[in-house]
mmJSON file of the N, C-alpha and C atoms, coordinates in Angstrom:
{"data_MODEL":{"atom_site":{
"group_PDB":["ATOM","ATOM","ATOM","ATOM","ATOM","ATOM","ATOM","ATOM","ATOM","ATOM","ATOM","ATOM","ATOM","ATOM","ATOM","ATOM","ATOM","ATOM","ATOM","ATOM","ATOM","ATOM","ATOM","ATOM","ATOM","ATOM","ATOM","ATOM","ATOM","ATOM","ATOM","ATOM","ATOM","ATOM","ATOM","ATOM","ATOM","ATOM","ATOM","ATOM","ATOM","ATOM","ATOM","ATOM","ATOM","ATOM","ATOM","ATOM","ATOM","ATOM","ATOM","ATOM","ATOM","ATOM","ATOM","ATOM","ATOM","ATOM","ATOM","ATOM","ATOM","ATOM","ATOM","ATOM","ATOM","ATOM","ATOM","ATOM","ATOM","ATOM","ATOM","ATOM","ATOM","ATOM","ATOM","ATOM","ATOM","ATOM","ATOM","ATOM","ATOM","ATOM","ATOM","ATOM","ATOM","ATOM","ATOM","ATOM","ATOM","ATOM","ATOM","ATOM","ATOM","ATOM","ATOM","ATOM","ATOM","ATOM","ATOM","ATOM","ATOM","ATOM","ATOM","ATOM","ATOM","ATOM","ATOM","ATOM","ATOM","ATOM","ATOM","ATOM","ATOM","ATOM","ATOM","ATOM","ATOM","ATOM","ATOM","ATOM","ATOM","ATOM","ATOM","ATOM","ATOM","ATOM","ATOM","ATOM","ATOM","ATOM","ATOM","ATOM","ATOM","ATOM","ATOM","ATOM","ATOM","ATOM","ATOM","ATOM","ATOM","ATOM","ATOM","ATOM","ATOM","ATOM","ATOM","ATOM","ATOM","ATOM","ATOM","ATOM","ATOM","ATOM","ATOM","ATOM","ATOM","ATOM","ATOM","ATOM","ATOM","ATOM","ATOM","ATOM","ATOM","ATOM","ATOM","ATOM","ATOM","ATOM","ATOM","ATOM","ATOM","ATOM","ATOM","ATOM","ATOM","ATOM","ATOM","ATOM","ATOM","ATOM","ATOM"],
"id":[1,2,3,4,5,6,7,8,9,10,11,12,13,14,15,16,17,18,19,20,21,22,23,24,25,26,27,28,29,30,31,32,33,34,35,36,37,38,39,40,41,42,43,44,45,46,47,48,49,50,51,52,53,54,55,56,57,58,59,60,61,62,63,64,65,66,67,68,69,70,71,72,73,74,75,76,77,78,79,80,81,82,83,84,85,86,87,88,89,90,91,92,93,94,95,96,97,98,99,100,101,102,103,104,105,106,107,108,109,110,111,112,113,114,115,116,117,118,119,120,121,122,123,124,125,126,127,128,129,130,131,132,133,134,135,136,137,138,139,140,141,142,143,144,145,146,147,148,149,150,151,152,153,154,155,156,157,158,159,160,161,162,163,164,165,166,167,168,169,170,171,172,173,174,175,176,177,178,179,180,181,182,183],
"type_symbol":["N","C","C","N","C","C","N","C","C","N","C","C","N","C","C","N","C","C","N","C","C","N","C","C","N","C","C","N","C","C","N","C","C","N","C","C","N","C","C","N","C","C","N","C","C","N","C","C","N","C","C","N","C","C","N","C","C","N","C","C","N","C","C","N","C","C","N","C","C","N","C","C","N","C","C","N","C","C","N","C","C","N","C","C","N","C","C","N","C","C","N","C","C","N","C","C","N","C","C","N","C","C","N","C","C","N","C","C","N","C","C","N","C","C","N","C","C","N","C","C","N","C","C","N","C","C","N","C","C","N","C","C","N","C","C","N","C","C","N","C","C","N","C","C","N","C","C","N","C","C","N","C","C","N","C","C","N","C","C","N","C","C","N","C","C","N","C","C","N","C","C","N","C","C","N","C","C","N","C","C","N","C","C"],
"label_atom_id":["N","CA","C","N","CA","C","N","CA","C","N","CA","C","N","CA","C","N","CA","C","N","CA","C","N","CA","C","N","CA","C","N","CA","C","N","CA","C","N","CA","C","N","CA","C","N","CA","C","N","CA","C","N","CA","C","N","CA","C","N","CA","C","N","CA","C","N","CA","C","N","CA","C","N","CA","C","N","CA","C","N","CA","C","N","CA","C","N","CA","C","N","CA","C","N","CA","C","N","CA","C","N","CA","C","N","CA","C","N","CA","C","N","CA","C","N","CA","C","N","CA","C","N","CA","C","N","CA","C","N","CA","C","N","CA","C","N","CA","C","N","CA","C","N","CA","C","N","CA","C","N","CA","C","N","CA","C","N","CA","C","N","CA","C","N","CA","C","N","CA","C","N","CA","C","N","CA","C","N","CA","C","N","CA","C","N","CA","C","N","CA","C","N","CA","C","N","CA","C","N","CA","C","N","CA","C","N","CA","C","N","CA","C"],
"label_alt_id":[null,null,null,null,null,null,null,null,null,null,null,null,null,null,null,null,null,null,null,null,null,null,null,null,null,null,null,null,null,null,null,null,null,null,null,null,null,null,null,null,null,null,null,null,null,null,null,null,null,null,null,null,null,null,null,null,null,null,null,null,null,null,null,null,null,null,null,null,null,null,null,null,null,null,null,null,null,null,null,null,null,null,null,null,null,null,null,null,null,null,null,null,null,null,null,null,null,null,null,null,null,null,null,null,null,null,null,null,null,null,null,null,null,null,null,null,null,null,null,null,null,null,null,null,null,null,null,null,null,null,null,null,null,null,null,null,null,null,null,null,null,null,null,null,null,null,null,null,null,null,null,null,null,null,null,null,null,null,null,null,null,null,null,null,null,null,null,null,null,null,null,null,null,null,null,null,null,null,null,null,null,null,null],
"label_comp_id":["UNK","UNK","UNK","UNK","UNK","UNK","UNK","UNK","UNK","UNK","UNK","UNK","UNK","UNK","UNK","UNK","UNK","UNK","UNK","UNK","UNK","UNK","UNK","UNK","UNK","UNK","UNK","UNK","UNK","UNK","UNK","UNK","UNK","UNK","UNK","UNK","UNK","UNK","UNK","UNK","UNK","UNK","UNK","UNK","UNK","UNK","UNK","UNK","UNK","UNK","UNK","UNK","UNK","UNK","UNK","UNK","UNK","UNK","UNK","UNK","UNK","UNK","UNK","UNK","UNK","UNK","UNK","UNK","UNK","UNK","UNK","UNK","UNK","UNK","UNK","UNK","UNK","UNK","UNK","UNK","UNK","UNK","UNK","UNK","UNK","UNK","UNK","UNK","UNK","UNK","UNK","UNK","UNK","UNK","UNK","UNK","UNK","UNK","UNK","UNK","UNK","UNK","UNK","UNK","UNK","UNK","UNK","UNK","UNK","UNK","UNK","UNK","UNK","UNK","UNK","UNK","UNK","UNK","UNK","UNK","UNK","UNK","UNK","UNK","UNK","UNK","UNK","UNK","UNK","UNK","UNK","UNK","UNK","UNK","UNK","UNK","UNK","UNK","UNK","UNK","UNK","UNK","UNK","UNK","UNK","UNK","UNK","UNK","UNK","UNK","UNK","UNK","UNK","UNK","UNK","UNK","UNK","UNK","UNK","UNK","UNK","UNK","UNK","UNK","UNK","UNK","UNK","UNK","UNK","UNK","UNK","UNK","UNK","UNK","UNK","UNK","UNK","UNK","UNK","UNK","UNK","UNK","UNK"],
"label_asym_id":["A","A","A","A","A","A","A","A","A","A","A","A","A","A","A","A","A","A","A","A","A","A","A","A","A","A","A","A","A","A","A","A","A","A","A","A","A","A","A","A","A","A","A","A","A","A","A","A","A","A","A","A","A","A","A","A","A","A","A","A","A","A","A","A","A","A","A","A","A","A","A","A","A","A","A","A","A","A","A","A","A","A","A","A","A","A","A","A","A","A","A","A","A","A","A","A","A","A","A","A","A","A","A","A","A","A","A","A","A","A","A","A","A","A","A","A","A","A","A","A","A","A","A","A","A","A","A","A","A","A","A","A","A","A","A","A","A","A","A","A","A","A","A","A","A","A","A","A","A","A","A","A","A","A","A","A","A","A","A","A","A","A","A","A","A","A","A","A","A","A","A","A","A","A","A","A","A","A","A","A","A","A","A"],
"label_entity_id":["1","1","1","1","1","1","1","1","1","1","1","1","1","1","1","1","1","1","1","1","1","1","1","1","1","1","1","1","1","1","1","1","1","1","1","1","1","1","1","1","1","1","1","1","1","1","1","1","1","1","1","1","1","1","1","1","1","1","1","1","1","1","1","1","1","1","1","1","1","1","1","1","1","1","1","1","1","1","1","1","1","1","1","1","1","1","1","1","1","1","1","1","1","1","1","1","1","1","1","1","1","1","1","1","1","1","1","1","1","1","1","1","1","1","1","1","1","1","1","1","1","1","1","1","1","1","1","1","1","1","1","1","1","1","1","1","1","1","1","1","1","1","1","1","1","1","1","1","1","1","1","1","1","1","1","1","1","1","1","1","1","1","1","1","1","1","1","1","1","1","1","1","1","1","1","1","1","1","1","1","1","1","1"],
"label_seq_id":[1,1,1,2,2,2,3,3,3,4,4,4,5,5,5,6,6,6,7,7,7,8,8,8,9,9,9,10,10,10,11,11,11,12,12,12,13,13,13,14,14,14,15,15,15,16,16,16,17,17,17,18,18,18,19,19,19,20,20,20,21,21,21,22,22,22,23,23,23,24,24,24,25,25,25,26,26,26,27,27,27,28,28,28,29,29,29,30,30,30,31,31,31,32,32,32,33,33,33,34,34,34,35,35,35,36,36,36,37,37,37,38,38,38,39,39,39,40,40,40,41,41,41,42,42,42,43,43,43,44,44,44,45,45,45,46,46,46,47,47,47,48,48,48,49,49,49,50,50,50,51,51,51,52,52,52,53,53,53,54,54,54,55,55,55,56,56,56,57,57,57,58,58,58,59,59,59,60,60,60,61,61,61],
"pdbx_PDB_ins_code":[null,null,null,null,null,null,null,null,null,null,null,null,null,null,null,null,null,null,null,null,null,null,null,null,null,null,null,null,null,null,null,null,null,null,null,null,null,null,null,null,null,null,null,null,null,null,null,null,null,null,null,null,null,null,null,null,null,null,null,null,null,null,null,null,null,null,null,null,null,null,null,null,null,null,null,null,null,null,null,null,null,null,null,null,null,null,null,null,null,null,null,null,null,null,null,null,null,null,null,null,null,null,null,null,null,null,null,null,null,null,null,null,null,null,null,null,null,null,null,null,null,null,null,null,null,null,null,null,null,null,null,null,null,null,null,null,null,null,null,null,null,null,null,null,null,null,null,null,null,null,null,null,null,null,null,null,null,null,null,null,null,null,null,null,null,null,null,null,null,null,null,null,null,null,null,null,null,null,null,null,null,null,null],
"Cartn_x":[111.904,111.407,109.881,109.231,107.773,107.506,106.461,105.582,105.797,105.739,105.596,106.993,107.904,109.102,109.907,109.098,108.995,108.413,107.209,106.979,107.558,107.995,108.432,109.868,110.747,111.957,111.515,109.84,109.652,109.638,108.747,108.646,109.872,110.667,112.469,112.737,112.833,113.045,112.779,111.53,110.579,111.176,112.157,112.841,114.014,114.139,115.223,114.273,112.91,112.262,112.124,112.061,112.175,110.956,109.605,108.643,109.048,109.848,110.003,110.571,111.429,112.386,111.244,111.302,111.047,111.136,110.913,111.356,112.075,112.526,113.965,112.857,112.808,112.241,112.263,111.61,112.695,113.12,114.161,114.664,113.504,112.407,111.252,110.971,110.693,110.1,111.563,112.666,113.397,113.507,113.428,113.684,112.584,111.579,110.286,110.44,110.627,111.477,112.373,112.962,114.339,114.077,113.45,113.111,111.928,112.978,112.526,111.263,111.407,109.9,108.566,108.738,108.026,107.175,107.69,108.018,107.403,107.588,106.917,105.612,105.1,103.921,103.214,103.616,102.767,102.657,103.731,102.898,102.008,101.801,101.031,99.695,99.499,98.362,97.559,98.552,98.066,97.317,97.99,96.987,96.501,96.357,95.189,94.409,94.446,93.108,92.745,93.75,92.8,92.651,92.503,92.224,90.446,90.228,89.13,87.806,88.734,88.06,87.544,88.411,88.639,87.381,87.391,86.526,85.087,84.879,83.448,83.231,84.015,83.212,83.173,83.949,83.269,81.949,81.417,80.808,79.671,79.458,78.303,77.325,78.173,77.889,76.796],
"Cartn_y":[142.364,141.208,141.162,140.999,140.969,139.547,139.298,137.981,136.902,137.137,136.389,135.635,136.67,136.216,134.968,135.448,134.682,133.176,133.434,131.931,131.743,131.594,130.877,130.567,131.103,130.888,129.508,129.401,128.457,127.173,127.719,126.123,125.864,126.647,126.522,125.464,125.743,124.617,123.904,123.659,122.458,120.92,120.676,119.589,119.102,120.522,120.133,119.711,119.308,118.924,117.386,116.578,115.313,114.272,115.359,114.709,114.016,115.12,115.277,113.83,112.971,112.116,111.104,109.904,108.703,107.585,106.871,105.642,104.452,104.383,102.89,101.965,101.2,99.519,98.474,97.918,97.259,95.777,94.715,93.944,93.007,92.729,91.412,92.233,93.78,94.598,94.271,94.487,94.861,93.125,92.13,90.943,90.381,90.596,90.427,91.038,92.176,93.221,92.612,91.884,91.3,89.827,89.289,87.627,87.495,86.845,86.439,85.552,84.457,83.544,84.199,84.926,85.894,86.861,87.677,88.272,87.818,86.86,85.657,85.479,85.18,84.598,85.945,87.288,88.128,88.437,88.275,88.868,87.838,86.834,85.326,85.655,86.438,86.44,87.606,88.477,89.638,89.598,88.814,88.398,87.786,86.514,86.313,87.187,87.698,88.808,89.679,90.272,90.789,90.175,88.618,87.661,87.559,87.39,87.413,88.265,89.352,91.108,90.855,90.867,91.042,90.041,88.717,87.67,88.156,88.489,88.858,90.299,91.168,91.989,92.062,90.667,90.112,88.893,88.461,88.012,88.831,89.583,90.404,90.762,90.698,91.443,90.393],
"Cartn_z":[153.747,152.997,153.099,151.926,151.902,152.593,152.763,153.184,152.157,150.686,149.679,149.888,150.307,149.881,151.191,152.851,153.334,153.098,152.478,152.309,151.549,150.417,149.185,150.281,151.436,151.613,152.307,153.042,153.903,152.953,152.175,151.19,150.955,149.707,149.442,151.266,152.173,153.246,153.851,152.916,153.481,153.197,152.459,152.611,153.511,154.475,155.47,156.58,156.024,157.744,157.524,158.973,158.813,158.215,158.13,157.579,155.81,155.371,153.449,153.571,154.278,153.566,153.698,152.851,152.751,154.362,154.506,155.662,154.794,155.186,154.91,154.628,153.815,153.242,154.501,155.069,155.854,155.155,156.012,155.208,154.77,155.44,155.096,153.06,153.4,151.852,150.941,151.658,150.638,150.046,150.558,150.089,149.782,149.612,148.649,147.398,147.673,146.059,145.469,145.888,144.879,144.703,145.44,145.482,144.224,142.998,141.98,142.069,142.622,142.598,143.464,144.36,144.426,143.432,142.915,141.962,140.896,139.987,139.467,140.034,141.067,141.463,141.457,142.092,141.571,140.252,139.373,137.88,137.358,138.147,137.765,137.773,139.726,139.719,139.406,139.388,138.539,137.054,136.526,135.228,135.398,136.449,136.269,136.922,137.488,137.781,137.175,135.852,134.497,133.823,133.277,132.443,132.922,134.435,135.165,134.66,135.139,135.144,133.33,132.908,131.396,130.311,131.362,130.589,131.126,132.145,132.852,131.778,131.958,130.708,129.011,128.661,127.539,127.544,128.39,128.894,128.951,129.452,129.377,128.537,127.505,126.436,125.539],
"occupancy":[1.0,1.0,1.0,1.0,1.0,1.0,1.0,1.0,1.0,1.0,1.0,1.0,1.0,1.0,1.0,1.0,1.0,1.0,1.0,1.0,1.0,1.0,1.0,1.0,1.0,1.0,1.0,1.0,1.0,1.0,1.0,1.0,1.0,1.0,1.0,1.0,1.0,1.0,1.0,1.0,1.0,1.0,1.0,1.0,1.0,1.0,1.0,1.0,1.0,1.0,1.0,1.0,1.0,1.0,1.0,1.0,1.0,1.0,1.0,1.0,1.0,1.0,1.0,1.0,1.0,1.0,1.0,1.0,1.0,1.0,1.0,1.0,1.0,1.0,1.0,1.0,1.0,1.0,1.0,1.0,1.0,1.0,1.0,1.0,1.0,1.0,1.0,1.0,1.0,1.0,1.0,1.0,1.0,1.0,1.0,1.0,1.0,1.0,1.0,1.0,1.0,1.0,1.0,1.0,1.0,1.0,1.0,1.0,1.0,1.0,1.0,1.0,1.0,1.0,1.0,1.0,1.0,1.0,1.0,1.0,1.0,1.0,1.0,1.0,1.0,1.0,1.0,1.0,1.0,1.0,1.0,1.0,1.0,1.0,1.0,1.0,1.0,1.0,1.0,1.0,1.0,1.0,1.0,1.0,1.0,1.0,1.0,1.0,1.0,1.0,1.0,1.0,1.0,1.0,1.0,1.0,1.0,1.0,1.0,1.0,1.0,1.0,1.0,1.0,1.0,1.0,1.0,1.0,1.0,1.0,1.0,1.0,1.0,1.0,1.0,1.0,1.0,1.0,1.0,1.0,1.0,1.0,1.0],
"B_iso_or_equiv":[0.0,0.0,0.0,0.0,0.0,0.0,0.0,0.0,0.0,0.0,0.0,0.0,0.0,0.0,0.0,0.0,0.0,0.0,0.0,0.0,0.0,0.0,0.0,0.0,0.0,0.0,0.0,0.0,0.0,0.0,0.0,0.0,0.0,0.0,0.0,0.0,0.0,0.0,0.0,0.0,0.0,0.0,0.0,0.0,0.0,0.0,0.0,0.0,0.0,0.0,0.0,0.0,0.0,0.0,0.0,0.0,0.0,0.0,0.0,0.0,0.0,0.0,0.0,0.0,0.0,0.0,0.0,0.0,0.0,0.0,0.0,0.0,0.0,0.0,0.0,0.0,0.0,0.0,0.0,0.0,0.0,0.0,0.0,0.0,0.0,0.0,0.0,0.0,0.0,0.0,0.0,0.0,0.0,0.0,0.0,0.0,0.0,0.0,0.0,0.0,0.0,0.0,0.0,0.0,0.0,0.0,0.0,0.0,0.0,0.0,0.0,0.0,0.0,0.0,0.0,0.0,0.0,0.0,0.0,0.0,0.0,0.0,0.0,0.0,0.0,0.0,0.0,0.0,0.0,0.0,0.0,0.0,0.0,0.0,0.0,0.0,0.0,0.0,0.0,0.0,0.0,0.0,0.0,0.0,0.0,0.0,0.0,0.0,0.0,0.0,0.0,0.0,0.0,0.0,0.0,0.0,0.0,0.0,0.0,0.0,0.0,0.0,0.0,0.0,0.0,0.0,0.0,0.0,0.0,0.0,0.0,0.0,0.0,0.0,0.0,0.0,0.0,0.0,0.0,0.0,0.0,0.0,0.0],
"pdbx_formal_charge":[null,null,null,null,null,null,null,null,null,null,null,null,null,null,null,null,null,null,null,null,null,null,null,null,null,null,null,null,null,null,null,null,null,null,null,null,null,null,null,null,null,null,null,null,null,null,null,null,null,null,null,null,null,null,null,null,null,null,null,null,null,null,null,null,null,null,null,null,null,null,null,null,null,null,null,null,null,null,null,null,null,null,null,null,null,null,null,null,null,null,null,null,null,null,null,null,null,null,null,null,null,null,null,null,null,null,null,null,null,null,null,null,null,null,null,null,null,null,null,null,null,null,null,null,null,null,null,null,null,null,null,null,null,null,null,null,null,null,null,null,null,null,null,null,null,null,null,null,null,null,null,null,null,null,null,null,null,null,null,null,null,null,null,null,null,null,null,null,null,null,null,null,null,null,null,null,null,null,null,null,null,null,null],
"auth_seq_id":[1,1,1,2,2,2,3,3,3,4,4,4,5,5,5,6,6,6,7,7,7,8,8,8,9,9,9,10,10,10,11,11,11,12,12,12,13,13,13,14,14,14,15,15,15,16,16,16,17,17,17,18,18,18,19,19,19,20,20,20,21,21,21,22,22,22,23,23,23,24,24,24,25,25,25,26,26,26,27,27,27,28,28,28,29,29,29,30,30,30,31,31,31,32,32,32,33,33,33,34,34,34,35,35,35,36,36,36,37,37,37,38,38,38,39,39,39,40,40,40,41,41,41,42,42,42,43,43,43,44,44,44,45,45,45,46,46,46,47,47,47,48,48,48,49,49,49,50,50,50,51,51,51,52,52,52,53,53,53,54,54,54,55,55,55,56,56,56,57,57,57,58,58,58,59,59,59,60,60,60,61,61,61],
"auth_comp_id":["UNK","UNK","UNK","UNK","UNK","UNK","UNK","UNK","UNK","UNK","UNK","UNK","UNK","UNK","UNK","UNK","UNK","UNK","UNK","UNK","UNK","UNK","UNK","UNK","UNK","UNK","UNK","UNK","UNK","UNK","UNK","UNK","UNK","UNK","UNK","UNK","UNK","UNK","UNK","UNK","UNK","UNK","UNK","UNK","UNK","UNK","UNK","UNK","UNK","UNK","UNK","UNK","UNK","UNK","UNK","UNK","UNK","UNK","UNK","UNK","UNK","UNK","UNK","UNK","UNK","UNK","UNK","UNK","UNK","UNK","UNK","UNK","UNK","UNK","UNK","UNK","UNK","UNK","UNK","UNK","UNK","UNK","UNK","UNK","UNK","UNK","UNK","UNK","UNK","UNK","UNK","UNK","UNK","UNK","UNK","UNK","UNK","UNK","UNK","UNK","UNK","UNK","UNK","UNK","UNK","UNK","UNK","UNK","UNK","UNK","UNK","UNK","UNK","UNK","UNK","UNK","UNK","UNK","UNK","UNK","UNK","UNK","UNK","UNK","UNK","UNK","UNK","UNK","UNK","UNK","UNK","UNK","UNK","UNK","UNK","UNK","UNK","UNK","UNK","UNK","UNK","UNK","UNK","UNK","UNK","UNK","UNK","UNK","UNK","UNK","UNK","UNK","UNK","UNK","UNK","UNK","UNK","UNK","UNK","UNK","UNK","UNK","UNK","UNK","UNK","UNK","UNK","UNK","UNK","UNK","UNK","UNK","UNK","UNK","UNK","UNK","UNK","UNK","UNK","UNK","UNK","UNK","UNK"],
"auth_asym_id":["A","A","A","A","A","A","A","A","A","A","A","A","A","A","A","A","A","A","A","A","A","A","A","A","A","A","A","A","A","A","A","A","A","A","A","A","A","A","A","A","A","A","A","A","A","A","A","A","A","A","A","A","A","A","A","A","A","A","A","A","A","A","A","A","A","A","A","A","A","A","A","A","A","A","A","A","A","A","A","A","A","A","A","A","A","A","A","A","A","A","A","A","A","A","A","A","A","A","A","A","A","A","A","A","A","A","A","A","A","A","A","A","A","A","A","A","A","A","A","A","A","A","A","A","A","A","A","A","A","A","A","A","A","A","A","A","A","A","A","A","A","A","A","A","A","A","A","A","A","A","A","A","A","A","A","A","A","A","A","A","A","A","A","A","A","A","A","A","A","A","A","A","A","A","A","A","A","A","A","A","A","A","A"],
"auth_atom_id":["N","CA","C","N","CA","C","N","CA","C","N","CA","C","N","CA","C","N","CA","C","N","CA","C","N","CA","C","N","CA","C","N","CA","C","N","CA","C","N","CA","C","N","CA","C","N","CA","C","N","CA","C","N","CA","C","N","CA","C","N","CA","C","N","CA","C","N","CA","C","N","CA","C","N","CA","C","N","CA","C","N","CA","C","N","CA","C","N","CA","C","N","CA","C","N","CA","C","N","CA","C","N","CA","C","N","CA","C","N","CA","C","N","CA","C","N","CA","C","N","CA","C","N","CA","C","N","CA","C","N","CA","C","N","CA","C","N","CA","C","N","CA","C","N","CA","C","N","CA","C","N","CA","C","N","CA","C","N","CA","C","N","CA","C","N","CA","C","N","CA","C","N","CA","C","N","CA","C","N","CA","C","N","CA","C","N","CA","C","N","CA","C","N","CA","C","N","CA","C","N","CA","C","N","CA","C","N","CA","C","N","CA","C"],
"pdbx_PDB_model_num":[1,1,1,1,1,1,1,1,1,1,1,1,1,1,1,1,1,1,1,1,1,1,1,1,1,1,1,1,1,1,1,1,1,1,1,1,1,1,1,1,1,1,1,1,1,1,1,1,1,1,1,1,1,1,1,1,1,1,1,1,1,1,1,1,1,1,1,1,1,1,1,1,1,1,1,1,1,1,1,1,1,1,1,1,1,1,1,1,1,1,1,1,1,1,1,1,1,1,1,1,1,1,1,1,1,1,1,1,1,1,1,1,1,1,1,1,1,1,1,1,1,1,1,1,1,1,1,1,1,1,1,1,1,1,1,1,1,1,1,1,1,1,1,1,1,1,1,1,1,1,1,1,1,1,1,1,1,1,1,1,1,1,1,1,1,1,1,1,1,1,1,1,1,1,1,1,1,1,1,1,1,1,1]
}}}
């Protein structure tokens, strides 16, 4: 087996190492994620903070 073919087998198993997976949500994330009035209040203040952004650079002008 050439070298090339070694690595490519290493990468090909680079997802059986424990770094590749994700970490679990925990329950405080996962119930901010699903908690509607939450949820709500950020897309609230999210616009307003490009309503903000948005009026200052018509403003400028």
């Amino acid at each position: 087996m050439n070298p090339q073919q070694k690595n490519l087998t290493a990468i090909e198993k680079a997802h059986l190492k424990p770094w590749f997976y994700a970490t679990k949500p925990t329950r405080g994330t996962v119930f901010l994620r699903t908690f509607l009035p939450w949820q709500l209040w950020r897309f609230v203040r999210i616009n307003l903070k490009m309503f903000t952004i948005i009026g200052r650079s018509h403003h400028s002008h």
